[in-house]
N, C-alpha and C positions, 0 to 999 in steps of 0.2 A: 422531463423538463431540463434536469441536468446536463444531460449527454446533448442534447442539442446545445446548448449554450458551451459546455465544455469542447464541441467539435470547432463552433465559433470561434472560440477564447482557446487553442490548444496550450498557451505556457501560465495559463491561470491555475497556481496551484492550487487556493480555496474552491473552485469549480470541482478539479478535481479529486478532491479528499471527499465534497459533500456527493458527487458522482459514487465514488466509493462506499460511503456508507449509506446510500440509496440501495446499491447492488445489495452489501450486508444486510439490511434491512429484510431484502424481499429473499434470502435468502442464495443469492449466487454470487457464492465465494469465490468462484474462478474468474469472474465479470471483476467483481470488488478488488480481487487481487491485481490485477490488468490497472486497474483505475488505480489502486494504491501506488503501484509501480510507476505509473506515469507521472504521477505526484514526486513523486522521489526524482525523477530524471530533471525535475522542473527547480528542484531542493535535494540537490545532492547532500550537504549534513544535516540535513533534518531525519531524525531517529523516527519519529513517530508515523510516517508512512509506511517505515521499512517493518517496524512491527505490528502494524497493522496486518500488514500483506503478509507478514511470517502467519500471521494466527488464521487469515485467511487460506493458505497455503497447507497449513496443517489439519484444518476444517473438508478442505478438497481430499485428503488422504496424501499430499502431497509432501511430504515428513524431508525426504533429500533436501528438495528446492529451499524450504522452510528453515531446514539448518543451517543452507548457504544464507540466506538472508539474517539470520540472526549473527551469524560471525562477521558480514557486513557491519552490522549494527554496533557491536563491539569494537571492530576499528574506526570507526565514528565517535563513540563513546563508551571508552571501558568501564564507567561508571554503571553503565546501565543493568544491574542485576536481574530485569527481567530476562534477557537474551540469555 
């Protein structure tokens, strides 16, 4: 239901966060992390896509990409101790 209405609506970023945690849901981190990222391009300083898509990214075995995306996230918000 998501993705059709997210292909609809492509710069809805609520479409595409709940796109994202449909993919996480049924388990496909590499769909979810796509969907995360897309999210972010829509919200560039919003933290909470890009850490999504890290934990997704590192769920994939994807550990490089995941690093790059957390140090992203730090220069958005050095607050952020999760990153």
């Amino acid at each position: 239901m998501f993705r059709k209405l997210a292909e609809a609506d492509p710069t809805n970023y609520d479409l595409r966060m709940r796109l994202a945690e449909t993919f996480r849901l049924q388990g496909d981190w590499g769909q979810a992390a796509e969907a995360w990222k897309a999210a972010s391009a829509i919200r560039p300083r919003e933290t909470a896509p890009l850490l999504a898509m890290a934990t997704a990214l590192e769920q994939s075995k994807r550990m490089a990409e995941a690093g790059a995306v957390y140090e992203q996230v730090l220069k958005i918000d050095s607050s952020q101790l999760v990153a």
